[in-house]
C-alpha positions as CSV (number, residue, x, y, z in Angstrom):
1,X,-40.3,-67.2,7.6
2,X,-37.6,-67.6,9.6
3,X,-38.9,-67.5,13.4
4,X,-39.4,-70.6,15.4
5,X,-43.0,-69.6,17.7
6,X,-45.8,-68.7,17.0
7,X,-46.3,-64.8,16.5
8,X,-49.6,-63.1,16.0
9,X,-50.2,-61.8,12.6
10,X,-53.0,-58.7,13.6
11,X,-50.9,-56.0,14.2
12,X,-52.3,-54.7,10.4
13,X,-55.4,-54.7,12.0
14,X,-54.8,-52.5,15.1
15,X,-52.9,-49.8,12.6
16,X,-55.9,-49.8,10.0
17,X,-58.9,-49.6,12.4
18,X,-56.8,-46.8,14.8
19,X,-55.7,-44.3,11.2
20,X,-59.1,-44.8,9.7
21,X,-61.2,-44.0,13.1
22,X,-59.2,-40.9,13.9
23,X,-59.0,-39.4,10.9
24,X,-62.8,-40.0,9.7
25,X,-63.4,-38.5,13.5
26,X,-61.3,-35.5,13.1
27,X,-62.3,-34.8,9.0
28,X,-65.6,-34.7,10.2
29,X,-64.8,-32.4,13.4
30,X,-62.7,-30.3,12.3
31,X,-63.3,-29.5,8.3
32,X,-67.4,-30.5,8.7
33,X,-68.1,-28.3,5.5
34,X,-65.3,-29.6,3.2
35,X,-65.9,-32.4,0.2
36,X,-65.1,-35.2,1.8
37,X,-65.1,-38.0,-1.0
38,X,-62.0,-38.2,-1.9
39,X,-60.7,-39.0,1.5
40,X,-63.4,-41.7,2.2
41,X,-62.7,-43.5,-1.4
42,X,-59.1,-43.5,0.1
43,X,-59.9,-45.2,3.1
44,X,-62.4,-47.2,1.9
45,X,-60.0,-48.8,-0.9
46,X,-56.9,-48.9,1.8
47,X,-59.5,-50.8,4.1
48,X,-60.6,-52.9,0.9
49,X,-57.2,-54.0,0.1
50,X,-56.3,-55.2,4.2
51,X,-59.2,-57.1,4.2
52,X,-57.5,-58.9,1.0
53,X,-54.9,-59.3,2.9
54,X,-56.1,-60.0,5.5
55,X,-57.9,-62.9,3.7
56,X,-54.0,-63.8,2.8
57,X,-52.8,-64.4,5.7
58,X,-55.7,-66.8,6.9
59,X,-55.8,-68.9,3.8
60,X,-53.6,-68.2,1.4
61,X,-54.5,-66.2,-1.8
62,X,-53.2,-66.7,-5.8
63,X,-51.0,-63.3,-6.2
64,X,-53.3,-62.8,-9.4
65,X,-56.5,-61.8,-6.8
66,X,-53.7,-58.9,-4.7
67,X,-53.0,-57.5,-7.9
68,X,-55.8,-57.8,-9.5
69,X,-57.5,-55.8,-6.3
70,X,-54.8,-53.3,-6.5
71,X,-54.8,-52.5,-9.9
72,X,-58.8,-51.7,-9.6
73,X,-58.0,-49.8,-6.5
74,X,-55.2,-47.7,-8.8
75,X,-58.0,-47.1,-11.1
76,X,-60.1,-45.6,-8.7
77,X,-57.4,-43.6,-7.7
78,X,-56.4,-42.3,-10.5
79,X,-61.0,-41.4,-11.3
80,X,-60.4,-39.1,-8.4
81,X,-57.8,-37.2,-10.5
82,X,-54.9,-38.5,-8.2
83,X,-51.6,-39.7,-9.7
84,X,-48.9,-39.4,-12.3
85,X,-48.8,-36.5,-14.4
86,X,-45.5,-36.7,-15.2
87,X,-46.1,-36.7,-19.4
88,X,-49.4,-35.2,-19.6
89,X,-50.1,-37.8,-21.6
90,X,-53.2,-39.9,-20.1
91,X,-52.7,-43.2,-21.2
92,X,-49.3,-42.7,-20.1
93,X,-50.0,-41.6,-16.6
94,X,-52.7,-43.2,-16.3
95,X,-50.7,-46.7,-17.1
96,X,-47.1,-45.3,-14.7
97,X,-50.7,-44.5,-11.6
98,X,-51.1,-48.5,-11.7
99,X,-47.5,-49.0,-11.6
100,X,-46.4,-47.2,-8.8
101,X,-49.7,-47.7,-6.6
102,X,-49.1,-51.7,-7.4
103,X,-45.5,-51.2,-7.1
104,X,-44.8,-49.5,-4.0
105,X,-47.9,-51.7,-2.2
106,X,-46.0,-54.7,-2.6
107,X,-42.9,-53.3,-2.1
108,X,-43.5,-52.6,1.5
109,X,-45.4,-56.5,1.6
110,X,-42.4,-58.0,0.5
111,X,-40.2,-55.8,2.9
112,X,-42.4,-57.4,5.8
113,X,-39.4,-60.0,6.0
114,X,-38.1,-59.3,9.1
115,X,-38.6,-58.1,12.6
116,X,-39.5,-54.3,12.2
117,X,-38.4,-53.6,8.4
118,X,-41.6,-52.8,6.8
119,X,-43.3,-50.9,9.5
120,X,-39.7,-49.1,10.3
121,X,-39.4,-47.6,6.8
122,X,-43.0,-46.9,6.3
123,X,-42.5,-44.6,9.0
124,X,-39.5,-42.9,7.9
125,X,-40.8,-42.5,4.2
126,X,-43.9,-41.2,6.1
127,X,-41.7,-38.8,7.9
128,X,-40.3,-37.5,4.5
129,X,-43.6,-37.4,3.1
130,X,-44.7,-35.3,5.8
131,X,-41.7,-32.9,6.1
132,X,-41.8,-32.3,2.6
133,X,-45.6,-31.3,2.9
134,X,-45.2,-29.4,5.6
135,X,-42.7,-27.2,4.0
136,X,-44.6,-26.9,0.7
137,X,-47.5,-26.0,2.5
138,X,-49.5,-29.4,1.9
139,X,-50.9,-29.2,5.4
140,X,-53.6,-32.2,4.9
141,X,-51.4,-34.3,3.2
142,X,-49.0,-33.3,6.4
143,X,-51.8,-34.2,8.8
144,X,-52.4,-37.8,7.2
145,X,-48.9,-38.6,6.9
146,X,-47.9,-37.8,10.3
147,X,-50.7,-39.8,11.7
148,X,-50.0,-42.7,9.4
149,X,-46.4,-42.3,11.0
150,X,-48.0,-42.5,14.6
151,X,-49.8,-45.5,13.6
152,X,-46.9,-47.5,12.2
153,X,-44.4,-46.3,15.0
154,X,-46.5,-47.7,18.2
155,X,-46.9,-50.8,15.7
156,X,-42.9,-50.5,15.4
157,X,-42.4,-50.5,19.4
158,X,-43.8,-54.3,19.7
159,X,-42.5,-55.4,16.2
160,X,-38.9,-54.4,16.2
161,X,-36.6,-56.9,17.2
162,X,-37.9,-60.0,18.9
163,X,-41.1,-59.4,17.7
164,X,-44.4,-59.7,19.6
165,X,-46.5,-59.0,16.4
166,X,-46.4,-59.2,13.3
167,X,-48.7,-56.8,10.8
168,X,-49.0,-59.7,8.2
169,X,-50.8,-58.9,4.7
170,X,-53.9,-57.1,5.7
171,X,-51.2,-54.5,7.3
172,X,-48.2,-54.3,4.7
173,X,-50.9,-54.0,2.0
174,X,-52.6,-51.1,3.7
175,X,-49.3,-49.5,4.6
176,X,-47.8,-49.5,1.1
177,X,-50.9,-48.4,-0.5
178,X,-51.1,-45.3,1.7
179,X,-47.3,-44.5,1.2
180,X,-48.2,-44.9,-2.7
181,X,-51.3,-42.1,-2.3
182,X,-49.4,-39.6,-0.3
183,X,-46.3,-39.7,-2.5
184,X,-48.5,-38.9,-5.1
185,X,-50.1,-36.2,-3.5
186,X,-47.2,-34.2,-3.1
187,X,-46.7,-31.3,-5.7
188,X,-43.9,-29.2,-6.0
189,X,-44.4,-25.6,-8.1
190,X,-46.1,-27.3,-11.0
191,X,-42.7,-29.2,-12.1
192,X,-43.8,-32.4,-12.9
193,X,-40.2,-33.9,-13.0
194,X,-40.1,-33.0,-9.5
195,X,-43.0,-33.8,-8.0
196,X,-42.6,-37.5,-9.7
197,X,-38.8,-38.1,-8.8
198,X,-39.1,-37.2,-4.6
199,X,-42.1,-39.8,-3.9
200,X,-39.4,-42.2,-5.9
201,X,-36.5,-41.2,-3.8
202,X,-38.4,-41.4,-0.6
203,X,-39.4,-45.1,-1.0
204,X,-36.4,-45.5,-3.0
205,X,-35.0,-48.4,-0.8
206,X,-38.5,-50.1,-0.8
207,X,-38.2,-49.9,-4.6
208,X,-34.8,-51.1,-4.5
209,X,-35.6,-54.3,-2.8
210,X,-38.3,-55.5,-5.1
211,X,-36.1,-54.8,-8.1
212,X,-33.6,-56.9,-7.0
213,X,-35.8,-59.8,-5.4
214,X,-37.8,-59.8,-8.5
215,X,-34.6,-59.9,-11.2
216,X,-33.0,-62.3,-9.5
217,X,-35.8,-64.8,-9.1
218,X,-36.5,-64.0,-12.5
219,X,-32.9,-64.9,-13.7
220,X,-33.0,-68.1,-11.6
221,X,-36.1,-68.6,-13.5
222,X,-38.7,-68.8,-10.3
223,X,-41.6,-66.5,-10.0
224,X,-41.2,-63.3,-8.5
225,X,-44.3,-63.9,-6.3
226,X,-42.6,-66.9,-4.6
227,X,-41.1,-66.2,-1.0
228,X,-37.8,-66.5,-0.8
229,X,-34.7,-65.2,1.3
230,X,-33.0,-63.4,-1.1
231,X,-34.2,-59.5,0.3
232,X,-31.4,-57.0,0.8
233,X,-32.0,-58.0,4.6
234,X,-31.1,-61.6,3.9
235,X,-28.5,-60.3,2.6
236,X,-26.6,-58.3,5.4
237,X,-27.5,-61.1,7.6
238,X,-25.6,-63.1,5.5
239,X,-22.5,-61.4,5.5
240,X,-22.1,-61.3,9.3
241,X,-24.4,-58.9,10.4
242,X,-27.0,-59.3,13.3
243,X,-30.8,-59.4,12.1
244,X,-31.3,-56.1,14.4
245,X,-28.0,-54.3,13.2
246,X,-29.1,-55.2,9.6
247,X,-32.3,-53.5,9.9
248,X,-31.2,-50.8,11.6
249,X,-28.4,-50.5,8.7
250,X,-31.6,-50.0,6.3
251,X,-33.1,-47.6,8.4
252,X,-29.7,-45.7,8.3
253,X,-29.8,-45.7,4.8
254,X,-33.4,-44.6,4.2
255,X,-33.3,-41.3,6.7
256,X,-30.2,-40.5,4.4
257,X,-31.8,-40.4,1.5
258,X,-34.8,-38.6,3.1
Protein backbone atom coordinates (compact mmCIF):
# COMPACT_ATOMS: atom_id res chain seq x y z
CA UNK A 1 0.00 0.00 0.00
CA UNK A 2 1.17 3.06 -0.90
CA UNK A 3 -1.03 5.76 0.95
CA UNK A 4 0.24 7.60 4.08
CA UNK A 5 -3.46 7.85 6.44
CA UNK A 6 -5.40 5.88 7.53
CA UNK A 7 -8.38 4.96 5.07
CA UNK A 8 -11.40 2.87 5.95
CA UNK A 9 -11.42 -0.49 4.51
CA UNK A 10 -15.71 -1.09 4.51
CA UNK A 11 -16.64 0.24 1.52
CA UNK A 12 -17.05 -3.86 0.44
CA UNK A 13 -19.44 -3.96 2.96
CA UNK A 14 -21.78 -1.04 1.96
CA UNK A 15 -21.75 -2.54 -1.84
CA UNK A 16 -22.54 -6.27 -0.64
CA UNK A 17 -25.38 -5.47 1.94
CA UNK A 18 -27.02 -2.61 -0.65
CA UNK A 19 -26.91 -5.51 -4.11
CA UNK A 20 -27.96 -8.36 -1.94
CA UNK A 21 -31.05 -6.37 -0.12
CA UNK A 22 -32.43 -4.93 -3.32
CA UNK A 23 -32.27 -7.61 -5.35
CA UNK A 24 -33.70 -10.39 -2.74
CA UNK A 25 -36.43 -7.34 -2.23
CA UNK A 26 -37.30 -7.01 -5.80
CA UNK A 27 -36.86 -11.13 -6.78
CA UNK A 28 -39.38 -11.58 -4.26
CA UNK A 29 -41.65 -8.56 -5.47
CA UNK A 30 -41.61 -8.67 -8.64
CA UNK A 31 -41.09 -12.59 -9.94
CA UNK A 32 -42.91 -14.05 -6.38
CA UNK A 33 -43.78 -17.39 -8.32
CA UNK A 34 -40.41 -18.02 -9.99
CA UNK A 35 -37.61 -20.70 -8.61
CA UNK A 36 -35.67 -18.76 -6.77
CA UNK A 37 -32.60 -21.08 -5.72
CA UNK A 38 -30.32 -20.39 -7.84
CA UNK A 39 -30.25 -16.79 -7.24
CA UNK A 40 -30.05 -17.21 -3.36
CA UNK A 41 -27.11 -19.89 -3.68
CA UNK A 42 -25.49 -16.95 -5.71
CA UNK A 43 -25.79 -14.52 -3.12
CA UNK A 44 -25.30 -16.60 -0.39
CA UNK A 45 -21.73 -17.87 -1.74
CA UNK A 46 -20.85 -14.01 -2.98
CA UNK A 47 -21.82 -13.07 0.74
CA UNK A 48 -19.77 -16.24 1.98
CA UNK A 49 -16.70 -15.35 0.17
CA UNK A 50 -16.78 -11.20 1.57
CA UNK A 51 -17.12 -12.40 4.92
CA UNK A 52 -13.64 -14.31 4.05
CA UNK A 53 -12.47 -11.40 3.08
CA UNK A 54 -13.66 -9.58 5.15
CA UNK A 55 -11.94 -11.81 7.82
CA UNK A 56 -8.73 -10.81 5.52
CA UNK A 57 -8.57 -7.61 5.91
CA UNK A 58 -8.95 -7.72 9.90
CA UNK A 59 -6.38 -10.33 10.54
CA UNK A 60 -4.77 -11.52 7.86
CA UNK A 61 -5.56 -14.92 6.16
CA UNK A 62 -3.01 -17.83 4.37
CA UNK A 63 -4.13 -17.38 0.53
CA UNK A 64 -4.65 -21.32 0.80
CA UNK A 65 -8.13 -20.58 3.00
CA UNK A 66 -9.44 -17.69 -0.24
CA UNK A 67 -8.89 -20.25 -2.60
CA UNK A 68 -9.72 -22.87 -1.00
CA UNK A 69 -13.35 -20.99 -0.22
CA UNK A 70 -13.45 -20.17 -3.80
CA UNK A 71 -12.83 -23.23 -5.32
CA UNK A 72 -15.88 -24.80 -3.12
CA UNK A 73 -17.87 -21.81 -4.09
CA UNK A 74 -16.99 -22.80 -8.03
CA UNK A 75 -18.20 -26.08 -7.18
CA UNK A 76 -21.40 -25.04 -6.17
CA UNK A 77 -21.66 -23.02 -9.06
CA UNK A 78 -21.00 -25.17 -11.36
CA UNK A 79 -24.02 -28.05 -9.14
CA UNK A 80 -26.40 -25.39 -10.26
CA UNK A 81 -25.52 -26.14 -13.89
CA UNK A 82 -23.70 -22.74 -14.28
CA UNK A 83 -20.38 -22.46 -16.14
CA UNK A 84 -18.13 -23.56 -18.93
CA UNK A 85 -19.36 -25.56 -21.62
CA UNK A 86 -17.04 -24.75 -23.90
CA UNK A 87 -15.91 -28.69 -24.73
CA UNK A 88 -18.84 -30.50 -23.64
CA UNK A 89 -16.63 -32.45 -22.03
CA UNK A 90 -17.42 -32.34 -17.96
CA UNK A 91 -14.31 -32.87 -16.44
CA UNK A 92 -13.12 -30.36 -18.71
CA UNK A 93 -15.62 -27.71 -18.00
CA UNK A 94 -16.08 -28.59 -14.98
CA UNK A 95 -12.13 -28.07 -14.11
CA UNK A 96 -11.93 -24.39 -16.83
CA UNK A 97 -15.68 -23.35 -14.08
CA UNK A 98 -12.97 -23.37 -11.09
CA UNK A 99 -10.50 -21.63 -13.12
CA UNK A 100 -12.20 -18.79 -14.25
CA UNK A 101 -14.55 -18.23 -11.04
CA UNK A 102 -10.99 -18.39 -8.99
CA UNK A 103 -9.37 -16.52 -11.67
CA UNK A 104 -11.31 -13.62 -12.41
CA UNK A 105 -12.16 -13.20 -8.28
CA UNK A 106 -8.71 -12.56 -7.62
CA UNK A 107 -8.11 -10.72 -10.50
CA UNK A 108 -10.32 -7.93 -9.57
CA UNK A 109 -8.60 -8.36 -5.62
CA UNK A 110 -5.32 -7.92 -6.95
CA UNK A 111 -6.53 -4.87 -9.12
CA UNK A 112 -7.67 -3.28 -5.71
CA UNK A 113 -4.10 -1.55 -5.95
CA UNK A 114 -4.97 1.76 -6.36
CA UNK A 115 -7.40 4.52 -5.83
CA UNK A 116 -10.60 3.53 -7.95
CA UNK A 117 -9.08 0.63 -10.22
CA UNK A 118 -11.00 -2.32 -9.10
CA UNK A 119 -14.28 -0.79 -8.45
CA UNK A 120 -13.79 1.37 -11.92
CA UNK A 121 -13.45 -1.70 -14.07
CA UNK A 122 -15.92 -3.81 -12.35
CA UNK A 123 -18.29 -1.35 -13.43
CA UNK A 124 -17.39 -1.09 -16.94
CA UNK A 125 -17.06 -4.98 -17.39
CA UNK A 126 -20.48 -4.84 -15.62
CA UNK A 127 -21.62 -2.36 -18.19
CA UNK A 128 -20.56 -4.82 -21.09
CA UNK A 129 -22.05 -7.64 -19.33
CA UNK A 130 -25.17 -5.87 -19.23
CA UNK A 131 -25.27 -4.38 -22.82
CA UNK A 132 -24.56 -7.53 -24.18
CA UNK A 133 -27.58 -9.16 -22.23
CA UNK A 134 -29.70 -6.70 -22.91
CA UNK A 135 -29.23 -7.11 -26.58
CA UNK A 136 -29.38 -10.88 -26.51
CA UNK A 137 -32.38 -10.78 -24.60
CA UNK A 138 -30.83 -11.98 -21.12
CA UNK A 139 -33.08 -9.51 -19.31
CA UNK A 140 -32.27 -10.98 -15.68
CA UNK A 141 -28.88 -11.35 -16.20
CA UNK A 142 -29.33 -7.38 -17.54
CA UNK A 143 -31.14 -6.54 -14.38
CA UNK A 144 -28.37 -7.94 -11.96
CA UNK A 145 -25.62 -6.53 -13.86
CA UNK A 146 -26.78 -3.15 -14.09
CA UNK A 147 -27.48 -3.05 -10.41
CA UNK A 148 -24.12 -4.57 -9.57
CA UNK A 149 -22.89 -1.57 -11.81
CA UNK A 150 -24.98 0.91 -9.58
CA UNK A 151 -23.49 -0.58 -6.62
CA UNK A 152 -19.84 -0.34 -7.52
CA UNK A 153 -20.24 3.23 -9.28
CA UNK A 154 -21.59 5.12 -5.90
CA UNK A 155 -18.69 3.02 -4.31
CA UNK A 156 -16.46 4.57 -7.27
CA UNK A 157 -17.61 8.35 -6.47
CA UNK A 158 -15.74 8.18 -2.85
CA UNK A 159 -12.94 5.74 -3.98
CA UNK A 160 -11.59 7.33 -7.13
CA UNK A 161 -8.73 9.47 -6.63
CA UNK A 162 -7.90 10.63 -3.20
CA UNK A 163 -9.75 8.09 -1.79
CA UNK A 164 -12.12 8.21 1.26
CA UNK A 165 -12.68 4.34 1.19
CA UNK A 166 -11.32 1.68 0.37
CA UNK A 167 -13.62 -1.78 -0.47
CA UNK A 168 -10.71 -4.02 0.95
CA UNK A 169 -11.10 -8.02 0.57
CA UNK A 170 -14.60 -8.62 1.73
CA UNK A 171 -15.47 -6.16 -1.30
CA UNK A 172 -12.98 -7.07 -4.30
CA UNK A 173 -13.79 -10.74 -3.46
CA UNK A 174 -17.47 -10.22 -3.74
CA UNK A 175 -17.01 -8.03 -6.86
CA UNK A 176 -14.88 -10.49 -8.86
CA UNK A 177 -16.98 -13.39 -8.02
CA UNK A 178 -20.13 -11.76 -9.36
CA UNK A 179 -18.36 -10.45 -12.58
CA UNK A 180 -17.14 -14.33 -12.81
CA UNK A 181 -21.16 -15.57 -12.50
CA UNK A 182 -22.57 -13.12 -14.93
CA UNK A 183 -19.89 -13.61 -17.55
CA UNK A 184 -20.81 -17.01 -17.47
CA UNK A 185 -24.30 -16.49 -17.68
CA UNK A 186 -24.27 -14.96 -20.88
CA UNK A 187 -25.15 -17.20 -24.00
CA UNK A 188 -24.93 -16.37 -27.40
CA UNK A 189 -27.13 -18.70 -30.12
CA UNK A 190 -25.77 -21.93 -28.67
CA UNK A 191 -22.03 -21.24 -29.99
CA UNK A 192 -20.08 -22.19 -27.32
CA UNK A 193 -16.77 -20.51 -28.73
CA UNK A 194 -18.74 -17.45 -28.37
CA UNK A 195 -20.36 -17.45 -25.44
CA UNK A 196 -16.70 -18.49 -23.70
CA UNK A 197 -14.44 -15.91 -25.63
CA UNK A 198 -16.81 -12.37 -24.72
CA UNK A 199 -16.84 -12.92 -20.74
CA UNK A 200 -12.90 -13.28 -21.52
CA UNK A 201 -12.64 -10.15 -23.48
CA UNK A 202 -14.71 -8.19 -21.17
CA UNK A 203 -12.50 -8.74 -18.16
CA UNK A 204 -9.77 -9.17 -20.47
CA UNK A 205 -7.58 -6.33 -18.71
CA UNK A 206 -8.34 -7.83 -15.29
CA UNK A 207 -7.05 -11.07 -16.72
CA UNK A 208 -4.18 -9.29 -18.14
CA UNK A 209 -2.94 -7.93 -14.92
CA UNK A 210 -2.78 -11.13 -12.97
CA UNK A 211 -0.93 -12.87 -15.90
CA UNK A 212 1.61 -10.56 -15.74
CA UNK A 213 1.93 -9.94 -11.85
CA UNK A 214 1.87 -13.66 -11.37
CA UNK A 215 4.73 -14.61 -14.30
CA UNK A 216 6.84 -12.12 -13.24
CA UNK A 217 6.94 -12.87 -9.52
CA UNK A 218 7.15 -16.31 -10.56
CA UNK A 219 10.34 -15.56 -12.77
CA UNK A 220 11.88 -13.58 -9.90
CA UNK A 221 11.11 -16.70 -8.03
CA UNK A 222 8.59 -14.97 -5.24
CA UNK A 223 5.16 -16.24 -4.77
CA UNK A 224 2.41 -14.93 -6.74
CA UNK A 225 0.26 -14.35 -3.63
CA UNK A 226 2.90 -11.89 -2.24
CA UNK A 227 1.95 -8.05 -2.62
CA UNK A 228 4.04 -6.28 -4.57
CA UNK A 229 4.05 -3.13 -6.94
CA UNK A 230 4.61 -4.61 -9.95
CA UNK A 231 0.56 -4.20 -11.49
CA UNK A 232 0.18 -2.64 -14.82
CA UNK A 233 -0.83 0.54 -12.68
CA UNK A 234 2.63 0.55 -11.04
CA UNK A 235 3.63 0.56 -14.10
CA UNK A 236 2.31 3.73 -15.89
CA UNK A 237 3.03 5.46 -12.73
CA UNK A 238 6.41 4.59 -13.27
CA UNK A 239 6.86 5.84 -16.50
CA UNK A 240 5.72 9.40 -15.74
CA UNK A 241 2.15 9.19 -15.46
CA UNK A 242 -0.04 10.58 -12.66
CA UNK A 243 -1.75 7.78 -10.33
CA UNK A 244 -5.29 9.32 -11.55
CA UNK A 245 -4.20 9.66 -15.33
CA UNK A 246 -2.97 6.07 -15.06
CA UNK A 247 -6.18 4.70 -14.00
CA UNK A 248 -8.05 6.55 -16.11
CA UNK A 249 -5.61 5.21 -18.94
CA UNK A 250 -6.96 1.63 -17.94
CA UNK A 251 -10.39 2.66 -17.92
CA UNK A 252 -9.81 3.95 -21.50
CA UNK A 253 -8.54 0.87 -22.47
CA UNK A 254 -11.22 -1.46 -20.91
CA UNK A 255 -14.46 0.57 -22.50
CA UNK A 256 -12.40 -0.06 -25.86
CA UNK A 257 -12.41 -3.37 -25.73
CA UNK A 258 -16.03 -3.43 -24.43
Amino acid sequence: KSHTVAVPYLGGVAIVFVFVVVVISLSFTQYPDEDQTELLTILLLAVGLSFVGLVDDLRKLSPFWRIGTEIVAATIVWSLGVGVTVTAVGIVDFSLTVLWIVGITNAFNLLDNMDGLSAGLAAISGLTIFALAATNKQFLVAGLAIGFVGCVGGFLRHNFYPARIYMGDGGALFVGFMISYLGMKLRFDNDRVISALVPVSACSLAVFDTTIVTVSRLVKRRSPFQGGQDHVSHRLVRIGLPMPVAVSTIYAAAVGIG
